[in-house]
C-alpha positions in Angstrom: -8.0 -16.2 -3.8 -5.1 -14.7 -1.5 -1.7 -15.7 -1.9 0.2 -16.3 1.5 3.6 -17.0 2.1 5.1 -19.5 4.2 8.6 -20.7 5.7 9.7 -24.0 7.2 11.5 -23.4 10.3 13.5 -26.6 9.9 15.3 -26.2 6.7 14.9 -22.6 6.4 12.6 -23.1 2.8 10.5 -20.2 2.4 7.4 -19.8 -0.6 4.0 -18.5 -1.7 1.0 -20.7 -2.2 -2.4 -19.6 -3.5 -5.1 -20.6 -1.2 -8.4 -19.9 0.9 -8.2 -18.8 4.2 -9.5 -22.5 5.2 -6.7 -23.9 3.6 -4.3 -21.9 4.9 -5.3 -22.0 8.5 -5.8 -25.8 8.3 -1.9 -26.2 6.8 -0.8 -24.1 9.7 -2.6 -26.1 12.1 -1.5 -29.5 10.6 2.3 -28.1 10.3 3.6 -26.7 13.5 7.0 -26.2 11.9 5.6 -23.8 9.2 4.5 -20.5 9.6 3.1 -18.0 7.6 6.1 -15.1 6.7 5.6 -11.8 6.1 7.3 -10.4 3.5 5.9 -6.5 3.0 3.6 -4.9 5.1 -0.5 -6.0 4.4 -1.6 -3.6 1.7 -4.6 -0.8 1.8 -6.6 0.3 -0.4 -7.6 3.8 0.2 -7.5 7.8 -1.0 -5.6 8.7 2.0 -2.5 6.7 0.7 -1.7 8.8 -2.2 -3.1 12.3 -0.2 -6.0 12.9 -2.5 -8.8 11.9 0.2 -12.5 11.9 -0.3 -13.9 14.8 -1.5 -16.8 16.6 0.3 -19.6 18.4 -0.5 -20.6 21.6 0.0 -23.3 20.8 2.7 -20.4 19.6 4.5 -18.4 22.4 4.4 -21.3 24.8 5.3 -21.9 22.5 8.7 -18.5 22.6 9.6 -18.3 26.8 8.7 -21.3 26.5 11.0 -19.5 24.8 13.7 -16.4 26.7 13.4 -18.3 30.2 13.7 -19.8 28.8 16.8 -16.2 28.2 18.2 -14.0 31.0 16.9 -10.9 30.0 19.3 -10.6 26.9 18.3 -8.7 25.0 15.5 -11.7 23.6 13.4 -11.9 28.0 13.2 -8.8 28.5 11.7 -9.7 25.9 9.5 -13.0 26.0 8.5 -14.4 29.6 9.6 -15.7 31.9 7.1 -14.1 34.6 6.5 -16.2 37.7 7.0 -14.6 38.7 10.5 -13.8 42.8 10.7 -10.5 44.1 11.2 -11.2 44.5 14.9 -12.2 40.7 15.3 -9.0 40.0 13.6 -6.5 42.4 15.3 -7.8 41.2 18.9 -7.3 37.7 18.0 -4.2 38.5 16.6 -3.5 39.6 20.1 -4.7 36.8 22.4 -3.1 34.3 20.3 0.4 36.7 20.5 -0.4 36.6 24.8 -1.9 33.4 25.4 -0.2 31.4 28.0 0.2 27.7 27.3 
């Protein structure tokens, strides 16, 4: 069960209680001079919190290599796009991207 905690906005008390949501939304409801404080911010679970992320496979990759090739101006290129350009694909967009007016 979650733990939720509360303040009175008459005298100020504040504490946590272990309850259901149920509970906790009928105590509310019953108690217009409590409300439900928030301490810290809700917490997530997730691999983008510490920066790891999911990893993906390489089907993935080749799709998006796919895509990329297919769109060679374009950021998912720089990021995904294979690298088997020539030098003279590579000088010219070395080029546009110096002259291109934003």
């Amino acid at each position: 069960m979650p733990t939720y905690d509360f303040i009175n906005t008459h005298t100020g008390e504040e504490w946590t209680d272990m309850m259901s949501i149920a509970d906790m939304e009928s105590l509310l409801e019953g108690n217009p001079e409590i409300r439900q404080a928030w301490k810290t911010a809700p917490a997530i679970a997730g691999d983008h919190i510490m920066g790891v992320g999911p990893k993906t496979d390489s089907g993935f990759n080749e799709r998006m290599e796919q895509i990329a090739n297919s769109n060679p101006g374009s950021p998912m290129a720089s990021r995904y796009g294979a690298n088997t350009k020539t030098i003279k694909e590579i000088k010219t967009r070395e080029v546009l991207k110096k002259h291109k007016v934003i």
